[in-house]
C-alpha positions as CSV (number, residue, x, y, z in Angstrom):
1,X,-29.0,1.3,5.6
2,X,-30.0,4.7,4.1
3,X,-28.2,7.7,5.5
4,X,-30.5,11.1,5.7
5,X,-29.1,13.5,2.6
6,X,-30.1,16.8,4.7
7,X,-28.9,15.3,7.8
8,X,-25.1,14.2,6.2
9,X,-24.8,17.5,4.2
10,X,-25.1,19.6,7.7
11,X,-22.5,17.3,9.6
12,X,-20.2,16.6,6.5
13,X,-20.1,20.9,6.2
14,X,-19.2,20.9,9.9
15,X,-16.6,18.5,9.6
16,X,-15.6,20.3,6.8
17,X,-15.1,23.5,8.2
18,X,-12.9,22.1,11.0
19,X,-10.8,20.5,8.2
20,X,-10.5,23.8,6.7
21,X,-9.6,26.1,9.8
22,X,-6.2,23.0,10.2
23,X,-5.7,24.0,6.4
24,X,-5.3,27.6,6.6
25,X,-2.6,29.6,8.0
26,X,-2.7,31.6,11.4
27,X,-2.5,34.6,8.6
28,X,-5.7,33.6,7.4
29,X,-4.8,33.1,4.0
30,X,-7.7,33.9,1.3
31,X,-7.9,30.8,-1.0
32,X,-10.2,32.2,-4.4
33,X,-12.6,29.2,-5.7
34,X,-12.3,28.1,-9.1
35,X,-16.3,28.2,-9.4
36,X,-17.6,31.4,-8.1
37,X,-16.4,34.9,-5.7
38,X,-16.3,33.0,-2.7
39,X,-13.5,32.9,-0.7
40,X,-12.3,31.0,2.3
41,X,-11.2,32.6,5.6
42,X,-12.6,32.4,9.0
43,X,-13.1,28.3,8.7
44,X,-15.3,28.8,5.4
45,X,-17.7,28.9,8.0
46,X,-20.4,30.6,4.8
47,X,-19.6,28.0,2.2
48,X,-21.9,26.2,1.2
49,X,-21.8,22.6,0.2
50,X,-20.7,22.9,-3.1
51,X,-18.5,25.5,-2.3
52,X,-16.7,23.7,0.3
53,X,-16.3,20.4,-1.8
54,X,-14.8,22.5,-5.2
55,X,-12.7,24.1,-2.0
56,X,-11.4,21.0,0.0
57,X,-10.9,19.3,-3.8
58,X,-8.8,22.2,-4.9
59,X,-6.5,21.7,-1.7
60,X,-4.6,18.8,-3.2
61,X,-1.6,18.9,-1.0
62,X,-3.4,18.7,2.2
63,X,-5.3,15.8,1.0
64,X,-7.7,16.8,-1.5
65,X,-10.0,14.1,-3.0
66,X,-8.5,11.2,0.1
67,X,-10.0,14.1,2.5
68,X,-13.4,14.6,0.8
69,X,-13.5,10.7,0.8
70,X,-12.4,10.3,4.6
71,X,-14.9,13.0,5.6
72,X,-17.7,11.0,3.8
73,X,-16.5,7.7,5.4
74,X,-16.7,9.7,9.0
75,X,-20.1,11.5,8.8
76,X,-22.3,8.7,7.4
77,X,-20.2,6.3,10.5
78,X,-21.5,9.2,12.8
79,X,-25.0,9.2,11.3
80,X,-25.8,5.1,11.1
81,X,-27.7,3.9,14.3
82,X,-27.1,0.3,16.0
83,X,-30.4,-0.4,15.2
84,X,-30.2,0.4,11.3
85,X,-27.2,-2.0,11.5
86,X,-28.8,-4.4,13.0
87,X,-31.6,-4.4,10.8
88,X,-29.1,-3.9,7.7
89,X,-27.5,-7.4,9.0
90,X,-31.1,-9.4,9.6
91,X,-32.3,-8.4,6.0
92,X,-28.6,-9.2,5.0
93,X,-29.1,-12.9,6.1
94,X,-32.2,-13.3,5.3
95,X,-31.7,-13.1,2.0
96,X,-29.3,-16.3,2.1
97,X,-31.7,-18.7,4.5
98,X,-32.3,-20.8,1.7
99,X,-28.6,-21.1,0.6
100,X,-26.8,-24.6,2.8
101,X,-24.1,-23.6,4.7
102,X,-21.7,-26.0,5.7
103,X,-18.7,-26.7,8.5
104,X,-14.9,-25.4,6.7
105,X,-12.4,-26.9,9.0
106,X,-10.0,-24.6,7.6
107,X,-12.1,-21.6,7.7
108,X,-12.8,-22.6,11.3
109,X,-9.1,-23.0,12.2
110,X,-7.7,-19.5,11.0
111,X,-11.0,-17.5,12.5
112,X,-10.5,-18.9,16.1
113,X,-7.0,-17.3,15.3
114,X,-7.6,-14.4,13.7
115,X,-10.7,-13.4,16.5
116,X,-8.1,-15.0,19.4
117,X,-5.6,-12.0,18.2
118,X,-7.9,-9.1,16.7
119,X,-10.2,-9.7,19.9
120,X,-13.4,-9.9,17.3
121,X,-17.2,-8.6,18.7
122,X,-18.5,-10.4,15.6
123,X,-19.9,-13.9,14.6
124,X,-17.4,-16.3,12.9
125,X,-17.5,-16.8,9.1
126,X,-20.4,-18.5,7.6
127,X,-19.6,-20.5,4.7
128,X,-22.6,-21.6,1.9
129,X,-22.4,-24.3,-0.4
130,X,-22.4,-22.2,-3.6
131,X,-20.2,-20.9,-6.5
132,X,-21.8,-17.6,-6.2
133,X,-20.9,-16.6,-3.4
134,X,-17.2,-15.2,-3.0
135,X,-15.1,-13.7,0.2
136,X,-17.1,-10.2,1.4
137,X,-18.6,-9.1,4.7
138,X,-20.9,-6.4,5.6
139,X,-22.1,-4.8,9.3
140,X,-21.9,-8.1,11.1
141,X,-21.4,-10.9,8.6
142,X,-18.3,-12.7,6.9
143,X,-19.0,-15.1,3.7
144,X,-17.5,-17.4,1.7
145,X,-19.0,-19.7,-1.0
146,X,-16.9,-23.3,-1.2
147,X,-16.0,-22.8,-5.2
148,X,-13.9,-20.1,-3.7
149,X,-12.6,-21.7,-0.8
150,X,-11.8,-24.9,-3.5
151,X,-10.0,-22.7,-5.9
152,X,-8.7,-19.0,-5.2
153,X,-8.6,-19.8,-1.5
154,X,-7.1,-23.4,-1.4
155,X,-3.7,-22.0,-0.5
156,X,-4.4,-21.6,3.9
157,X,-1.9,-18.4,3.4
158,X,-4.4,-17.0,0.8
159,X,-7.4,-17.8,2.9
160,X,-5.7,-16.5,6.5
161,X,-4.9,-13.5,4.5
162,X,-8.6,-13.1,3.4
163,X,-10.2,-13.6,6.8
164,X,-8.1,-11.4,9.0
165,X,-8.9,-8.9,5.9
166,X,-12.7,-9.0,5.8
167,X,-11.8,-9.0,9.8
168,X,-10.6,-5.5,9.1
169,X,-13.7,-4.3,7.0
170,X,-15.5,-5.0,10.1
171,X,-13.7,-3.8,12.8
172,X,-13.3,-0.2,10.8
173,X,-16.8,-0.1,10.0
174,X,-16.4,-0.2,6.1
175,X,-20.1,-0.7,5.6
176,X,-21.5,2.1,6.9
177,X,-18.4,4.3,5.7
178,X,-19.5,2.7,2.3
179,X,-22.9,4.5,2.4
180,X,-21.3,7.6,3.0
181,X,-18.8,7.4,-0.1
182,X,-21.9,6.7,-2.0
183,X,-24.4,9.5,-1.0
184,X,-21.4,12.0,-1.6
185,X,-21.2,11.3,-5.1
186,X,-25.0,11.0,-5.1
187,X,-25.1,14.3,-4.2
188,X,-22.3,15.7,-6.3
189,X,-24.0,14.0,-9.7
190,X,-26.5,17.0,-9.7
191,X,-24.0,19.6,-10.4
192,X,-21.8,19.6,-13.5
193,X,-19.0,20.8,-12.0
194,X,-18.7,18.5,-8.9
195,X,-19.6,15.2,-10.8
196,X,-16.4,14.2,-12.2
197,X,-15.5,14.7,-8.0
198,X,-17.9,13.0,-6.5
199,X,-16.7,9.1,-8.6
200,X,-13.1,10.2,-7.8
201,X,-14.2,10.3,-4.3
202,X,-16.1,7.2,-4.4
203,X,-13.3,5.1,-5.7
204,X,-10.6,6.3,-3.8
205,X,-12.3,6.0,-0.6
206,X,-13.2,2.4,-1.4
207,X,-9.5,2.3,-2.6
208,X,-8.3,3.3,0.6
209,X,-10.8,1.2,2.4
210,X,-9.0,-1.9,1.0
211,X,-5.9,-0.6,2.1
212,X,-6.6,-0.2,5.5
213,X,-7.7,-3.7,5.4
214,X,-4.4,-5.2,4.2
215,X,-2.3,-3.6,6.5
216,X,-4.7,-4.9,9.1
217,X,-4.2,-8.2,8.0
218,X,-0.5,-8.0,7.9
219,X,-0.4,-6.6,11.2
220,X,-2.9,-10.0,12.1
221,X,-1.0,-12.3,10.1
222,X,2.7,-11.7,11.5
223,X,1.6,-13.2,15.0
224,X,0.5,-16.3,13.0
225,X,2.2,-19.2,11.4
226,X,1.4,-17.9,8.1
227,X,4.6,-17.2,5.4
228,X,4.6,-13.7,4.0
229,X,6.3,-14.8,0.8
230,X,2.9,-16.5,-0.1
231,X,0.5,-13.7,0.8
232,X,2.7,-11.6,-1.5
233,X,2.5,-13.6,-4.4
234,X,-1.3,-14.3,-3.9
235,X,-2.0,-10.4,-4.1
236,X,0.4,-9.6,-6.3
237,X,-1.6,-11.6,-8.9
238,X,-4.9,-9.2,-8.6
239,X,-5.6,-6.6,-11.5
240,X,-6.0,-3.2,-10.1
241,X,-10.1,-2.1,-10.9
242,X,-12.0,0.9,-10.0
243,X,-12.6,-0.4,-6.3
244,X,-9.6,-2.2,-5.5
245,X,-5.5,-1.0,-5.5
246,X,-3.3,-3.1,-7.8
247,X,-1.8,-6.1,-6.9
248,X,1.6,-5.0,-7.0
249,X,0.6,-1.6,-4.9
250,X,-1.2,-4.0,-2.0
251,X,1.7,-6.6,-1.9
252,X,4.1,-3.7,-1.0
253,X,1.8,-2.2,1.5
254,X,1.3,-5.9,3.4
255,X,5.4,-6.3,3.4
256,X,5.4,-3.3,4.9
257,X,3.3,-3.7,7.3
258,X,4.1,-7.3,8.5
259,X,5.6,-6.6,11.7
């Protein structure tokens, strides 16, 4: 899926400059930019998109770099078509035709729950018989390789964990949300001042992305016969990394959540 640059910097400045006119007072508070004489009032309705990144960074505590990552998320989800999805998932498969899948009893079990209680529109989990391959979905798709399945996910609480959370990857359109995070700081990397911005924005949208997904497993999880204890211990044992929240952070966030 490729989202059009001119075409996401005209709706992500829209949907900027509604985020701006919440931000501002009914006074109409001036805001000065660190970067140039430009100044904010009337919904930043002249900024341009430069401008209104330095200013939406600047505005820290009224969300700052999770807003600038959230916006992203939203416009390149408004700009992706059904049928650039659905040629995003053929290509997607095609690349693993030659790859033998095989039946996962297990796998099989905890999808019919997870789609019974999350009401799934997409295909069940396709497992291959390969080490390569680890637990990710994309538009349409859910994977697992059975080295994985044999070792990280031999515990059912780890595995009913991990479908119910690629479940949630799905279902909020991570993907395509992806592509958006990604031209951002595309689009940032040109300017020397909005670089250092546009990775921050990057991670901590995928960040947040992967947050989103745990609570929605939890939420999935508590109206199964799954323990909490032993998804807690399972994430509390990943390392936090550029993409992902650390262990510790997630397992608090699931408890949480589990309702």
């Amino acid at each position: 899926m490729k989202v059009d640059s001119k075409g996401f910097q005209e709706l992500f400045l829209h949907k900027a400059r509604q985020a701006l006119k919440e931000l501002e007072s009914p006074q109409e508070q001036v805001v000065a930019l660190p970067s140039d004489t430009v100044q904010l009032s009337q919904g930043g309705s002249h900024l341009n998109f430069s401008s209104m990144v330095l200013a939406l960074s600047a505005a820290a505590p009224a969300g700052g770099i999770p807003l600038l990552a959230a916006l992203s998320q939203e416009t390149a989800q408004a700009l992706i078509t059904p049928e650039q999805e659905k040629l995003h998932s053929e290509r997607m498969r095609a690349q693993f035709q030659d790859v033998p899948k095989v039946d996962d009893s297990r796998v099989s079990r905890f999808w019919e729950d997870v789609s019974a209680i999350t009401k799934s529109p997409f295909p069940a989990p396709e497992v291959f018989q390969s080490s390569f391959f680890d637990a990710s979905s994309d538009v349409e798709t859910m994977s697992f390789g059975t080295t994985m399945l044999e070792s990280e996910l031999k515990d059912d609480a780890a595995l009913a964990f991990t479908i119910a959370h690629e479940e949630g990857h799905r279902q909020h359109r991570d993907t395509q949300g992806a592509k958006g995070l990604e031209l951002f700081a595309d689009l940032c990397l040109s300017n020397d001042e909005l670089s250092s911005i546009g990775i921050q924005v990057l991670f901590e949208g995928r960040k947040q992305n992967e947050r989103e997904a745990d609570e929605f497993a939890a939420r999935v999880l508590s109206q199964m016969d799954i323990e909490k204890d032993q998804v807690l211990t399972f994430l509390s044992a990943f390392p936090e990394d550029n993409l992902h929240p650390a262990g510790s952070e997630r397992a608090a966030l699931v408890a949480s959540a589990w309702t």
